[in-house]
PDBQT receptor file of N, H, CA, C and O in Angstrom, charges set to zero:
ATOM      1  N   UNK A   1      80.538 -87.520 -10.597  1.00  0.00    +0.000 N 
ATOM      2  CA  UNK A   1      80.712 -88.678  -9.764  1.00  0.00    +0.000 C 
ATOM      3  C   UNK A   1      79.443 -89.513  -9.759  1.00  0.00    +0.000 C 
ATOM      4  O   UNK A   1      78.309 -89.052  -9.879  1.00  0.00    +0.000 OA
ATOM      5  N   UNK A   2      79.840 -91.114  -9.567  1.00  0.00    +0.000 N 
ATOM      6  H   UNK A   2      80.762 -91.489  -9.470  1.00  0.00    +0.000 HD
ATOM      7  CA  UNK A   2      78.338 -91.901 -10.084  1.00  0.00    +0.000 C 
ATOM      8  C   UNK A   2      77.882 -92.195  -8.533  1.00  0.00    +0.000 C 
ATOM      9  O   UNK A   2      78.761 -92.512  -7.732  1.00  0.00    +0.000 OA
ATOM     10  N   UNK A   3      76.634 -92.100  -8.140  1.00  0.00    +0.000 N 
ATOM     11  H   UNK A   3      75.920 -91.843  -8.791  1.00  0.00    +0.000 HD
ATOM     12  CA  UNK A   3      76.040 -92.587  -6.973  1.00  0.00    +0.000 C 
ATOM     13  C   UNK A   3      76.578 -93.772  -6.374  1.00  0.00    +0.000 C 
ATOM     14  O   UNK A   3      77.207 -94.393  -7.230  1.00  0.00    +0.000 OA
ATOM     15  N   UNK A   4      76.589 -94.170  -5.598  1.00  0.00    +0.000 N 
ATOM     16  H   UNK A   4      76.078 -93.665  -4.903  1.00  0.00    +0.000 HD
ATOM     17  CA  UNK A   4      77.021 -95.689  -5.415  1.00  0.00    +0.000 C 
ATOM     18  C   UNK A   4      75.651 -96.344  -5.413  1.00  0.00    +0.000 C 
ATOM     19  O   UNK A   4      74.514 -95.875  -5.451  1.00  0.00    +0.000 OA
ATOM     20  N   UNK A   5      76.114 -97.547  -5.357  1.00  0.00    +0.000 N 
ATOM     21  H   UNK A   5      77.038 -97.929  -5.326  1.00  0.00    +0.000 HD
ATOM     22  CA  UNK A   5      74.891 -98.621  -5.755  1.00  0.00    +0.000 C 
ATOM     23  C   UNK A   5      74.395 -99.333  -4.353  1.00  0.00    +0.000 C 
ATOM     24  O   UNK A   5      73.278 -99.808  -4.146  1.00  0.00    +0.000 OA
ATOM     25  N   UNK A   6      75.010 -99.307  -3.851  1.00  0.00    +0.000 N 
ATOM     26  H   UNK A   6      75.918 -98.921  -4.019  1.00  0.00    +0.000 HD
ATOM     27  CA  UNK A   6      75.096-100.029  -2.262  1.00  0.00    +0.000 C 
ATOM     28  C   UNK A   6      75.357 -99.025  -1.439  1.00  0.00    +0.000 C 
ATOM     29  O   UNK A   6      76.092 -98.129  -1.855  1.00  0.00    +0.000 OA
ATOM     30  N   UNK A   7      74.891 -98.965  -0.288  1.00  0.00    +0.000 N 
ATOM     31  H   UNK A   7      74.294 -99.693   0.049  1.00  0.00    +0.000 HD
ATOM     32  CA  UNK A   7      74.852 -98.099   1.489  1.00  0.00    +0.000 C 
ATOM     33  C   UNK A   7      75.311 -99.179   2.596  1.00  0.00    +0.000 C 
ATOM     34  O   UNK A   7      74.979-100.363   2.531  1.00  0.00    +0.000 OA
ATOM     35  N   UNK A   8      76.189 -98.583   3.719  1.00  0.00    +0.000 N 
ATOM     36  H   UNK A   8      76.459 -97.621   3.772  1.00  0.00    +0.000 HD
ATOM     37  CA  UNK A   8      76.733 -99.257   4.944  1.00  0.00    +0.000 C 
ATOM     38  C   UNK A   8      75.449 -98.753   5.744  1.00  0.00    +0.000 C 
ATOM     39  O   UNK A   8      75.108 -97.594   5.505  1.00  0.00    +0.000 OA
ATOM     40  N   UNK A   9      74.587 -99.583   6.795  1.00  0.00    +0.000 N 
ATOM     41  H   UNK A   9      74.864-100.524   6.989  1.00  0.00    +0.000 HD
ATOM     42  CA  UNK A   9      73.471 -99.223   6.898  1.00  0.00    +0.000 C 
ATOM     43  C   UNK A   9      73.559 -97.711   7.559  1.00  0.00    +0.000 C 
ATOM     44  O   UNK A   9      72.649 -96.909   7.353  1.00  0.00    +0.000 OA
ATOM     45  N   UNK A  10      74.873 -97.320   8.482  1.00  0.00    +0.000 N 
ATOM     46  H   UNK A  10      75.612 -97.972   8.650  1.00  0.00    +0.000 HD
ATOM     47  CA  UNK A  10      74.677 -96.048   8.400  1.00  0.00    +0.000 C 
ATOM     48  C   UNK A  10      74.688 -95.335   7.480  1.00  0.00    +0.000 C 
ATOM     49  O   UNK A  10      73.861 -94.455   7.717  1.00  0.00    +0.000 OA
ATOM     50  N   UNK A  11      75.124 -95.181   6.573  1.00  0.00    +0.000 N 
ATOM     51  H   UNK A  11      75.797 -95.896   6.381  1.00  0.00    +0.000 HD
ATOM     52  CA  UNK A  11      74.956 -94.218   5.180  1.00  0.00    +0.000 C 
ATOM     53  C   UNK A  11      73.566 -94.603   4.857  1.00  0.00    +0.000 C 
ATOM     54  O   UNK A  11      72.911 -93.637   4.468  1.00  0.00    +0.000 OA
ATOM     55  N   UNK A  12      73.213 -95.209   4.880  1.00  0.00    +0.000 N 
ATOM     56  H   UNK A  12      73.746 -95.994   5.196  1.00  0.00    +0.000 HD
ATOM     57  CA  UNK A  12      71.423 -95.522   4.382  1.00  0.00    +0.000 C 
ATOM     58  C   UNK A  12      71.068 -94.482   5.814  1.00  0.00    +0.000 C 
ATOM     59  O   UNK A  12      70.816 -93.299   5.586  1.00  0.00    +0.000 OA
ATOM     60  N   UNK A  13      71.066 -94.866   6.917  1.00  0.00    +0.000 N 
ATOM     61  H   UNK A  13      71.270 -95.828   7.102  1.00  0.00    +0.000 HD
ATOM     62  CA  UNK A  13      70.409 -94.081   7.911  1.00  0.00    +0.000 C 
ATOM     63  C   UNK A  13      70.037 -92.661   7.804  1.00  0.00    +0.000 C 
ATOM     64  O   UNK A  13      68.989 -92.020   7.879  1.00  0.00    +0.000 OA
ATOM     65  N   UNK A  14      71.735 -92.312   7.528  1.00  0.00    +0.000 N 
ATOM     66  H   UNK A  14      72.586 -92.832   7.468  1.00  0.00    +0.000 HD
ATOM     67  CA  UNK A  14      71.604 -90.681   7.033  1.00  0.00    +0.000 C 
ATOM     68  C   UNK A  14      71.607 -90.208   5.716  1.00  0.00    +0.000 C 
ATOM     69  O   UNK A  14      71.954 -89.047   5.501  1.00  0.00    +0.000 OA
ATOM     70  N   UNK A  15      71.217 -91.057   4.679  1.00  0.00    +0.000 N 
ATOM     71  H   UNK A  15      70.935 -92.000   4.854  1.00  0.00    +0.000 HD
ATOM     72  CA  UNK A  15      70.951 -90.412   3.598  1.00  0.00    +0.000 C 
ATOM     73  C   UNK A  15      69.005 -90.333   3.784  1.00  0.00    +0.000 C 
ATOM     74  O   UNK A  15      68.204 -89.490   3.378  1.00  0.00    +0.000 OA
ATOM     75  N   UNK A  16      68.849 -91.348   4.406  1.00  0.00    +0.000 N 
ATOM     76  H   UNK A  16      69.499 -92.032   4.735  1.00  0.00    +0.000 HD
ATOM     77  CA  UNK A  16      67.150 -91.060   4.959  1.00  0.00    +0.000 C 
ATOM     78  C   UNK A  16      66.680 -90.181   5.726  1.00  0.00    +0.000 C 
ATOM     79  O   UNK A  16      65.565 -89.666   5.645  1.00  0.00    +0.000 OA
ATOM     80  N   UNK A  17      67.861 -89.884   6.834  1.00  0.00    +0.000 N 
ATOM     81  H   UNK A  17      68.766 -90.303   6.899  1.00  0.00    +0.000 HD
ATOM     82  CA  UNK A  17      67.758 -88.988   7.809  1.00  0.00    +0.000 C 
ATOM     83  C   UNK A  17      66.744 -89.837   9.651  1.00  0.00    +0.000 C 
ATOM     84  O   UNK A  17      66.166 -89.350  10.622  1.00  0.00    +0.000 OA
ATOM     85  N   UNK A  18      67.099 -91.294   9.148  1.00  0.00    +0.000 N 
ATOM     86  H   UNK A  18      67.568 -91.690   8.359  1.00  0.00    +0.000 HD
ATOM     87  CA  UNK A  18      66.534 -91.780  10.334  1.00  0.00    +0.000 C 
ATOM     88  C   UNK A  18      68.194 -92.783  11.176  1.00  0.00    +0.000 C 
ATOM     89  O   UNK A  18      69.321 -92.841  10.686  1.00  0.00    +0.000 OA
ATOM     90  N   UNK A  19      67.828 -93.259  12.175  1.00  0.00    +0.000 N 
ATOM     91  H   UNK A  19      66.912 -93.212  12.573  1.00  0.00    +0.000 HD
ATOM     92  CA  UNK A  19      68.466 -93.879  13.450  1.00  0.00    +0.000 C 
ATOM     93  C   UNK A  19      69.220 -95.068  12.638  1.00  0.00    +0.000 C 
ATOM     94  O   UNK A  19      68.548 -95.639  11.779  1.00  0.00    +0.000 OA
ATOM     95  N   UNK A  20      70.581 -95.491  12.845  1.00  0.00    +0.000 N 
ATOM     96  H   UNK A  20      71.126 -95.027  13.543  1.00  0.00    +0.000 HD
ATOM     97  CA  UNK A  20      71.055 -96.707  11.890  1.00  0.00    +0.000 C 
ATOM     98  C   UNK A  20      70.007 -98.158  13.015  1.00  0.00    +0.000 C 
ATOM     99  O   UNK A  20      69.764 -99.299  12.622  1.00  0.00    +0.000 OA
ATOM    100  N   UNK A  21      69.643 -97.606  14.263  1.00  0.00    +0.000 N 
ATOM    101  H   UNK A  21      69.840 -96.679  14.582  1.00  0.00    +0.000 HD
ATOM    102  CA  UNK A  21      68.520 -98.098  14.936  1.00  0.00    +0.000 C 
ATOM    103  C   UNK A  21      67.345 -98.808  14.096  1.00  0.00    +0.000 C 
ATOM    104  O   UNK A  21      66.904 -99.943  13.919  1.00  0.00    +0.000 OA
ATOM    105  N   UNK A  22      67.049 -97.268  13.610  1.00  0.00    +0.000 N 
ATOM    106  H   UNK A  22      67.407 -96.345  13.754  1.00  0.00    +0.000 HD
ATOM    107  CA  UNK A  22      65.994 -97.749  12.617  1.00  0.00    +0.000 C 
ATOM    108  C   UNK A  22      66.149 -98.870  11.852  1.00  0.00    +0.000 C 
ATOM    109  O   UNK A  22      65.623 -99.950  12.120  1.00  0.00    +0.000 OA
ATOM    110  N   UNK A  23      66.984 -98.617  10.730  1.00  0.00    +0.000 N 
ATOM    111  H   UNK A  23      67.412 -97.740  10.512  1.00  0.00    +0.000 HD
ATOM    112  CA  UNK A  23      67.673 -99.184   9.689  1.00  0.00    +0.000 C 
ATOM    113  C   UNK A  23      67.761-100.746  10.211  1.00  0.00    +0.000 C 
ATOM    114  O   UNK A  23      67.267-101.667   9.562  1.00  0.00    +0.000 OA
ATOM    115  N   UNK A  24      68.271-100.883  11.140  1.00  0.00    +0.000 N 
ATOM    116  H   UNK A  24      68.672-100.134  11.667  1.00  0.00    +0.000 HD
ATOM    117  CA  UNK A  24      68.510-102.695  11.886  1.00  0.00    +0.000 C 
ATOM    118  C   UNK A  24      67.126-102.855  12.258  1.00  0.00    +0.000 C 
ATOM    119  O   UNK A  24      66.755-104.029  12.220  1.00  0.00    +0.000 OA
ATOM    120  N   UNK A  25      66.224-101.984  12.620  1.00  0.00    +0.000 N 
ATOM    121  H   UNK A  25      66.525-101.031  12.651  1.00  0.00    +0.000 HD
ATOM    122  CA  UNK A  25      64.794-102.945  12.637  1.00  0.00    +0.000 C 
ATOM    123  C   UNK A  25      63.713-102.685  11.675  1.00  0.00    +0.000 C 
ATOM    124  O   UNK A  25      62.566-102.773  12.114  1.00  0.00    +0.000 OA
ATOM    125  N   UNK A  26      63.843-102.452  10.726  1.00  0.00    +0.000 N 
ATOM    126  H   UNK A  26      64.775-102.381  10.369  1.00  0.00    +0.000 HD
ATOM    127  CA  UNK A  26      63.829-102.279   8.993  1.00  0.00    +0.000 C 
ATOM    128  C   UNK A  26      64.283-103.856   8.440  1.00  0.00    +0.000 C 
ATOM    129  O   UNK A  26      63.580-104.743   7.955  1.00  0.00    +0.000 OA
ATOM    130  N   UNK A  27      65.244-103.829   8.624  1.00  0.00    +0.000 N 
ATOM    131  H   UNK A  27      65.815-103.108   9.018  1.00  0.00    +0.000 HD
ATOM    132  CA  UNK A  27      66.345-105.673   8.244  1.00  0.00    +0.000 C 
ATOM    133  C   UNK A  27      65.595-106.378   9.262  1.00  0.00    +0.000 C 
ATOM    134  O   UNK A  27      64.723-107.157   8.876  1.00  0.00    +0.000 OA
ATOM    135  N   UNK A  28      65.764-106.253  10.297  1.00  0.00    +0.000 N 
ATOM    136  H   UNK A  28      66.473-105.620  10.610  1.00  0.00    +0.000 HD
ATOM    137  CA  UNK A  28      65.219-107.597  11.035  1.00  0.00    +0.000 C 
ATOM    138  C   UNK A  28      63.683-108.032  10.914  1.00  0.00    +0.000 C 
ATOM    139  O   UNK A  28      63.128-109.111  11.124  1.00  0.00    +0.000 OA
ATOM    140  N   UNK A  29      63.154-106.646  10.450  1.00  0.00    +0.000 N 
ATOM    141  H   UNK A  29      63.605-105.770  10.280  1.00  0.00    +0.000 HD
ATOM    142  CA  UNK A  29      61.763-107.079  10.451  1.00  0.00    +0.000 C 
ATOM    143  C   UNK A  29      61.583-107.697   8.459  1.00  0.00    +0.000 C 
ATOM    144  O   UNK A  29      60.491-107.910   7.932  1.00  0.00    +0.000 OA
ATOM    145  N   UNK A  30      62.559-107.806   7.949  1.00  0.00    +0.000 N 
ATOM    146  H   UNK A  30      63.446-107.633   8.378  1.00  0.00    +0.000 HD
ATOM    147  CA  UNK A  30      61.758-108.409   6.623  1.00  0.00    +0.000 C 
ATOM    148  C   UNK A  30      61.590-106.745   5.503  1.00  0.00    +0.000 C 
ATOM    149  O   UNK A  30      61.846-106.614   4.306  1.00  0.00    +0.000 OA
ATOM    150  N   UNK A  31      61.219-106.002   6.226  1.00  0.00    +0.000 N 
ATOM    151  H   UNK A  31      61.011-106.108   7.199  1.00  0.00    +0.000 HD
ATOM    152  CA  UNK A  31      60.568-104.783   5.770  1.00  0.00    +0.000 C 
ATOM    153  C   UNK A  31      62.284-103.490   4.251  1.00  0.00    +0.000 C 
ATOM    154  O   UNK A  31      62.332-102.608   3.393  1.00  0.00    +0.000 OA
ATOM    155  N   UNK A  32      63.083-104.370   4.971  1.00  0.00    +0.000 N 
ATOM    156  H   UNK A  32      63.044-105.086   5.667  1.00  0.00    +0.000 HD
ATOM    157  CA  UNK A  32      64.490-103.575   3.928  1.00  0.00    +0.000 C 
ATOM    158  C   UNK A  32      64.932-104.984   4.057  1.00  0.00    +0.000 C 
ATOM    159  O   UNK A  32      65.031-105.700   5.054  1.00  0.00    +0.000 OA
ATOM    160  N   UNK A  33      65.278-105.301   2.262  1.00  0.00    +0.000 N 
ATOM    161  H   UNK A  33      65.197-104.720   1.452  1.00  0.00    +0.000 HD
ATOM    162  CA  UNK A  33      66.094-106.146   2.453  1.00  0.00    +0.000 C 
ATOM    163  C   UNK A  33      67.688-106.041   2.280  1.00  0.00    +0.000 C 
ATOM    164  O   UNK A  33      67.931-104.835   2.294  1.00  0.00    +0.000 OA
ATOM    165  N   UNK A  34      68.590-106.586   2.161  1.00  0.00    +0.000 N 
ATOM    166  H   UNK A  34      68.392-107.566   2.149  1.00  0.00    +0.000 HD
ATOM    167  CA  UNK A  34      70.241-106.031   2.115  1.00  0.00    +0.000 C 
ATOM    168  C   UNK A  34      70.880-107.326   1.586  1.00  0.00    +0.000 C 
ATOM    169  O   UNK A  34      70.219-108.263   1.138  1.00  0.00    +0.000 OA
ATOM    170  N   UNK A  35      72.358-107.297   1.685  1.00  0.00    +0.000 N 
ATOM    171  H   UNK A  35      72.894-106.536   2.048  1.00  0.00    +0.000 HD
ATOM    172  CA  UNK A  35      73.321-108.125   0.923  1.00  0.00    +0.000 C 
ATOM    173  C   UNK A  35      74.297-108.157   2.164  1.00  0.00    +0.000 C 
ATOM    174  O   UNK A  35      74.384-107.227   2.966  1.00  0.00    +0.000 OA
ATOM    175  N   UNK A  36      75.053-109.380   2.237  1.00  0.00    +0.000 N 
ATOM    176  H   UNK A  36      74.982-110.135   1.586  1.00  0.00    +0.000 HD
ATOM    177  CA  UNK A  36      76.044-109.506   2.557  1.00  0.00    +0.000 C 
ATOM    178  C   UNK A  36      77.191-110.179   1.757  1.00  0.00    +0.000 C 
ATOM    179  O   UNK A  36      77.015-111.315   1.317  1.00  0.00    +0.000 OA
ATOM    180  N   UNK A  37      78.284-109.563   1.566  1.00  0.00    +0.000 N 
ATOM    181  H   UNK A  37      78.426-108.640   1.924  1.00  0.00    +0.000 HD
ATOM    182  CA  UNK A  37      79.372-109.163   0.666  1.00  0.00    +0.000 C 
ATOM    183  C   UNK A  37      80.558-109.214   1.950  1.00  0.00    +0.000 C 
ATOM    184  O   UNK A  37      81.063-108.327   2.638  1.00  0.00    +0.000 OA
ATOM    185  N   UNK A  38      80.728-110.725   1.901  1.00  0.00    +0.000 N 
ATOM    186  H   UNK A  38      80.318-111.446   1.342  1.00  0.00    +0.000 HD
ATOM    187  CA  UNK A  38      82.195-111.374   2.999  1.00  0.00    +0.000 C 
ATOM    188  C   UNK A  38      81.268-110.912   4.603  1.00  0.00    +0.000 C 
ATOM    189  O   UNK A  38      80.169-111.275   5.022  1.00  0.00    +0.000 OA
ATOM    190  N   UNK A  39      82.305-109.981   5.168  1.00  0.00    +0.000 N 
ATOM    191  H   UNK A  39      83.197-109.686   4.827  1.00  0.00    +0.000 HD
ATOM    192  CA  UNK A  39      81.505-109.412   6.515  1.00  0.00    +0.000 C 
ATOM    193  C   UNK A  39      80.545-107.986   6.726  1.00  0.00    +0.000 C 
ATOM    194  O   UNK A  39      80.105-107.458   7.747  1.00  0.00    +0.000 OA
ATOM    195  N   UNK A  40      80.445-107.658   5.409  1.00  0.00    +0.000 N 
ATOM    196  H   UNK A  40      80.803-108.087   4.579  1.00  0.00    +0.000 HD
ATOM    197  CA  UNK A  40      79.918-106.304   5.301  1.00  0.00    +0.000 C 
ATOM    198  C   UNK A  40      78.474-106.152   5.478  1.00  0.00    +0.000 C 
ATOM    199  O   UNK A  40      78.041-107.223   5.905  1.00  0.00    +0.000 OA
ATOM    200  N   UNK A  41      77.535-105.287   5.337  1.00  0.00    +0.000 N 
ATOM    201  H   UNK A  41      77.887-104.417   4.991  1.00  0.00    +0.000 HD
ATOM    202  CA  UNK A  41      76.296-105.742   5.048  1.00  0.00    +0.000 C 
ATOM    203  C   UNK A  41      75.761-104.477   4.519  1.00  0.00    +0.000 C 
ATOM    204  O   UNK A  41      75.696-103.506   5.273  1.00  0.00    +0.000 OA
ATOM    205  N   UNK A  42      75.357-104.390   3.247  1.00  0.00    +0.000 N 
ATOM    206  H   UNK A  42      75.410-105.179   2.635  1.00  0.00    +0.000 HD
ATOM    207  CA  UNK A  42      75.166-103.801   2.330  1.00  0.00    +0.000 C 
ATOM    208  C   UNK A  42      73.549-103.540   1.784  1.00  0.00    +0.000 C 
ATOM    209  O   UNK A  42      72.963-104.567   1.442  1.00  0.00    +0.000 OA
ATOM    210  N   UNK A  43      73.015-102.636   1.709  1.00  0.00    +0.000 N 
ATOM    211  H   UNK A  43      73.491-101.802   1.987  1.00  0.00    +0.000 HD
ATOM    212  CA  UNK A  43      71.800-101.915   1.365  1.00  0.00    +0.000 C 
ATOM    213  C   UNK A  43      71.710-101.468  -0.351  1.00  0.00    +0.000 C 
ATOM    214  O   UNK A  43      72.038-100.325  -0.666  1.00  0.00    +0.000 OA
ATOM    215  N   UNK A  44      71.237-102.473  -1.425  1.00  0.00    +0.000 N 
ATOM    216  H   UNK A  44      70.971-103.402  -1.168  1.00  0.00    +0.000 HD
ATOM    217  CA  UNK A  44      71.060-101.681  -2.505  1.00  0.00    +0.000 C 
ATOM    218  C   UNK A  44      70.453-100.446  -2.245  1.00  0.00    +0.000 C 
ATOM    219  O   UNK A  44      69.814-100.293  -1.204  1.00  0.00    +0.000 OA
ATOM    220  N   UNK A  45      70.597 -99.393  -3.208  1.00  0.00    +0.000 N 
ATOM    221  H   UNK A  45      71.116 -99.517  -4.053  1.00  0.00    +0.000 HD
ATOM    222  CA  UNK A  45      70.139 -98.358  -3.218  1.00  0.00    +0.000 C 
ATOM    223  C   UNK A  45      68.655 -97.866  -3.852  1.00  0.00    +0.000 C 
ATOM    224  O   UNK A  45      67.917 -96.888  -3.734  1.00  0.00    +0.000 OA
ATOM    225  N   UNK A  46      68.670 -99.233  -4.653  1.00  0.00    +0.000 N 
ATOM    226  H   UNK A  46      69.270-100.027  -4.750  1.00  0.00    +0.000 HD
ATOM    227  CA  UNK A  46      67.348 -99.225  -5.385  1.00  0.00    +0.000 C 
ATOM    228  C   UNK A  46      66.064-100.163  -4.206  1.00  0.00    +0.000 C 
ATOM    229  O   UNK A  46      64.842-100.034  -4.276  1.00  0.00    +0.000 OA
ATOM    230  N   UNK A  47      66.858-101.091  -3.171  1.00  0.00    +0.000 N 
ATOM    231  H   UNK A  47      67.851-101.195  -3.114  1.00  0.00    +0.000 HD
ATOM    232  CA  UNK A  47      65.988-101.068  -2.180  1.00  0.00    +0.000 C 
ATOM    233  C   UNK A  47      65.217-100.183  -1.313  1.00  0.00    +0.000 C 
ATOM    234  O   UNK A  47      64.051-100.149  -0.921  1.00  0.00    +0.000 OA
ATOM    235  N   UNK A  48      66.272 -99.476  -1.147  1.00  0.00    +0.000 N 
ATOM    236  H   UNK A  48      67.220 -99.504  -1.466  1.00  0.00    +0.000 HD
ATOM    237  CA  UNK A  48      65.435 -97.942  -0.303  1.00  0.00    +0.000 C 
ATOM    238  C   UNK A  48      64.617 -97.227  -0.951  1.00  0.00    +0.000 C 
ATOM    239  O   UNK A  48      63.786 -96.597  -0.297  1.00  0.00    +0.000 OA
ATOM    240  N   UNK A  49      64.621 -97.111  -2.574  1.00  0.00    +0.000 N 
ATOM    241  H   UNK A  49      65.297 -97.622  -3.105  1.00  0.00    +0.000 HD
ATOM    242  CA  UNK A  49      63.712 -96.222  -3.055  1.00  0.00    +0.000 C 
ATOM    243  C   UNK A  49      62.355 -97.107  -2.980  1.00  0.00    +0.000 C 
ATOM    244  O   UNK A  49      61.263 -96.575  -2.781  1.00  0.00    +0.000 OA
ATOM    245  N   UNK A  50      62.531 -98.622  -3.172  1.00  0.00    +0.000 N 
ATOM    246  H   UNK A  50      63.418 -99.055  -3.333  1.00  0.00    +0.000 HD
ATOM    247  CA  UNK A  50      61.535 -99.426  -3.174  1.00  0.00    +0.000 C 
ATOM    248  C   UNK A  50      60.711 -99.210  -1.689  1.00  0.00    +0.000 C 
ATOM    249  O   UNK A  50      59.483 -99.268  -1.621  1.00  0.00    +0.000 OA
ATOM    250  N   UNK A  51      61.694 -98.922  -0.384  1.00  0.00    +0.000 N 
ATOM    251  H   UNK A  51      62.691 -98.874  -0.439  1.00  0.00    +0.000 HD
ATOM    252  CA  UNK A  51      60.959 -99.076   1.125  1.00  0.00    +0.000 C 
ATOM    253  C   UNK A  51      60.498 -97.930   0.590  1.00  0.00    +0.000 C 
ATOM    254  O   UNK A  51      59.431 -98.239   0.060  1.00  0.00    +0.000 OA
ATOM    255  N   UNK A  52      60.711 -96.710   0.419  1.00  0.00    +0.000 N 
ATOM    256  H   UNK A  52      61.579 -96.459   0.850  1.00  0.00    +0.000 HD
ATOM    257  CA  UNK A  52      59.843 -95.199   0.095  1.00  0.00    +0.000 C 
ATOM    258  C   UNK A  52      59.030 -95.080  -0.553  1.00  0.00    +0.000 C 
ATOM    259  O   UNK A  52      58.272 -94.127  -0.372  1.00  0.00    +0.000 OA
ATOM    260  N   UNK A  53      58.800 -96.035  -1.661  1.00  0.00    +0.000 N 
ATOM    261  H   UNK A  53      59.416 -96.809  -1.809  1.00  0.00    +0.000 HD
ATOM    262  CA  UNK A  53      57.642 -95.730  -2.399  1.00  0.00    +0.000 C 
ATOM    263  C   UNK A  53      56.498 -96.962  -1.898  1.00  0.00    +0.000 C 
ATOM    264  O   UNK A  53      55.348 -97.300  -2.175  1.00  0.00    +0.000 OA
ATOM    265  N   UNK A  54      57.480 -97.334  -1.090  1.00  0.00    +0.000 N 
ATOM    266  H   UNK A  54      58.415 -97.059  -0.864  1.00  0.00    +0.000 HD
ATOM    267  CA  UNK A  54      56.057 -98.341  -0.510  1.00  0.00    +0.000 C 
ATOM    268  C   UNK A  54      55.076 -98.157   0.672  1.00  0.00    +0.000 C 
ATOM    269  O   UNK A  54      54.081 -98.796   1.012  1.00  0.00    +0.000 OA
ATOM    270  N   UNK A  55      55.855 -96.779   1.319  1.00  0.00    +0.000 N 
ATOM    271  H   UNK A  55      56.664 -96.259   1.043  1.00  0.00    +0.000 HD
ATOM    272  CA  UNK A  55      55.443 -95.628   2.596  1.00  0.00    +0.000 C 
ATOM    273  C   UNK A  55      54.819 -94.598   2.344  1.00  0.00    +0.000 C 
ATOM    274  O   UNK A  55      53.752 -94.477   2.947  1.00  0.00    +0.000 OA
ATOM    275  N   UNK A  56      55.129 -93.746   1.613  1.00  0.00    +0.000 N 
ATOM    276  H   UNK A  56      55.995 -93.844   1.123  1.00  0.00    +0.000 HD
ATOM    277  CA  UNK A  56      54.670 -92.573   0.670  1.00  0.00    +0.000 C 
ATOM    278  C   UNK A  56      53.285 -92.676   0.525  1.00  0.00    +0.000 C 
ATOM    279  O   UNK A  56      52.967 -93.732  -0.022  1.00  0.00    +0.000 OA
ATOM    280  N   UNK A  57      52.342 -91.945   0.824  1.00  0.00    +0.000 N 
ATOM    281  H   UNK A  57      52.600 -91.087   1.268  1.00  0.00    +0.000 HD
ATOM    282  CA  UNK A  57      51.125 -91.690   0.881  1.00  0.00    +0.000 C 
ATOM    283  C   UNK A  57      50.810 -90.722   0.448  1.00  0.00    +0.000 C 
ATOM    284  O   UNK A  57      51.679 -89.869   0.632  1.00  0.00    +0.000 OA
ATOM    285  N   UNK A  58      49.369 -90.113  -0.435  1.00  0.00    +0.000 N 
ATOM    286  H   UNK A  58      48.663 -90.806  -0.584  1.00  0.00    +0.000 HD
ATOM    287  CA  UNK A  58      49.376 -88.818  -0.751  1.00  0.00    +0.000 C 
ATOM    288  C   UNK A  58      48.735 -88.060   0.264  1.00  0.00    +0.000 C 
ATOM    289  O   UNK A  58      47.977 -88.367   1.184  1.00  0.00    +0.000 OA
ATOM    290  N   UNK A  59      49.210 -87.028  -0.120  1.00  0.00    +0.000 N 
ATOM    291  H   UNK A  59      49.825 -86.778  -0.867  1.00  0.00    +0.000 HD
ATOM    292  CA  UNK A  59      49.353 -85.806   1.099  1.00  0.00    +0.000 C 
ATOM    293  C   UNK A  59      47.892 -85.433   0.874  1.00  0.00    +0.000 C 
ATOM    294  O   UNK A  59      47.398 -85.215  -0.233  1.00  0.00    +0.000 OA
ATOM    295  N   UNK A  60      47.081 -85.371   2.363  1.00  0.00    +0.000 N 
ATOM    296  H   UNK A  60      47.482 -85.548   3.262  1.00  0.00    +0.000 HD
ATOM    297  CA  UNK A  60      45.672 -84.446   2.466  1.00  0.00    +0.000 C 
ATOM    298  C   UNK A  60      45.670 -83.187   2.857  1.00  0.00    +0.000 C 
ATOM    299  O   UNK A  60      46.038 -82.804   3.967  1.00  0.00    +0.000 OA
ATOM    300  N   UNK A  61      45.225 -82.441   1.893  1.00  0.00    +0.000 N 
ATOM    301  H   UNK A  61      44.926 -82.752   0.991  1.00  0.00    +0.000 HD
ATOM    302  CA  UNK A  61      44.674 -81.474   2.374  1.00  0.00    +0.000 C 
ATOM    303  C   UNK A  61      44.017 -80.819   3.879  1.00  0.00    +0.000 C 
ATOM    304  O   UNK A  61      43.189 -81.703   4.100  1.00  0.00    +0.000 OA
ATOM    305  N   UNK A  62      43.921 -80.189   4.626  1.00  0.00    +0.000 N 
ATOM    306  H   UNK A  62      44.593 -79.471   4.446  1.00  0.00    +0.000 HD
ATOM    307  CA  UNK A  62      43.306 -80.297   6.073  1.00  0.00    +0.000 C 
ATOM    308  C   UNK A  62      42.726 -78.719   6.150  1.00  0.00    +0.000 C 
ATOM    309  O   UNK A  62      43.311 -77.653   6.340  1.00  0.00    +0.000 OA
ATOM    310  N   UNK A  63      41.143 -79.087   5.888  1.00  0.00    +0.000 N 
ATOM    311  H   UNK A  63      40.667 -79.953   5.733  1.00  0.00    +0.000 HD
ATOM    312  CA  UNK A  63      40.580 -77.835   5.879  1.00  0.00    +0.000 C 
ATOM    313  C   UNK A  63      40.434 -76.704   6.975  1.00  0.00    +0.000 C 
ATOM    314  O   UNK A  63      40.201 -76.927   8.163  1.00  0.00    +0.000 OA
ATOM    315  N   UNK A  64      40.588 -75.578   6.459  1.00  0.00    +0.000 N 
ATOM    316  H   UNK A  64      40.778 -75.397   5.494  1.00  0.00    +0.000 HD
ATOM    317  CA  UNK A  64      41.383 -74.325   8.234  1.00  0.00    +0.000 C 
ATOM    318  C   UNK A  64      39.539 -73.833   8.640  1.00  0.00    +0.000 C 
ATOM    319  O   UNK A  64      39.293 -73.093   9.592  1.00  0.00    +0.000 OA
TER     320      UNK A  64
C-alpha cells in the first residue's frame, strides 16, 4: 500500500503524536504550511518532514 501524499490535520496530529491543537497553531503561525482542496484542508506529507527536519537538533551528550 502507497503512503498517502496529503494528511487531514488530525492524521498529521497523530502520525506526529502531537494535539490537532497543535497542528492549527503550526498553520496559523506560518510555521506548517497546507492546501486547501474545495473545503478540506490538507497537509503535504513532505511538509511535515520539512517542519522535522527544521526542529531536529543533535542530541548532547550529558556528562553523569
Amino acid at each position: 500500500m502507497n503512503a498517502p501524499i496529503a494528511l487531514s490535520p488530525l492524521e498529521a496530529a497523530e502520525s506526529l503524536g502531537v494535539s490537532r491543537s497543535t497542528i492549527y497553531r503550526l498553520m496559523d503561525s506560518g510555521r506548517l504550511r497546507f492546501v486547501k482542496v474545495g473545503r478540506r484542508t490538507l497537509i503535504p506529507t513532505s511538509l511535515l518532514h520539512e517542519l522535522l527536519d527544521g526542529v531536529t537538533k543533535p542530541c548532547q551528550e550529558v556528562d553523569k
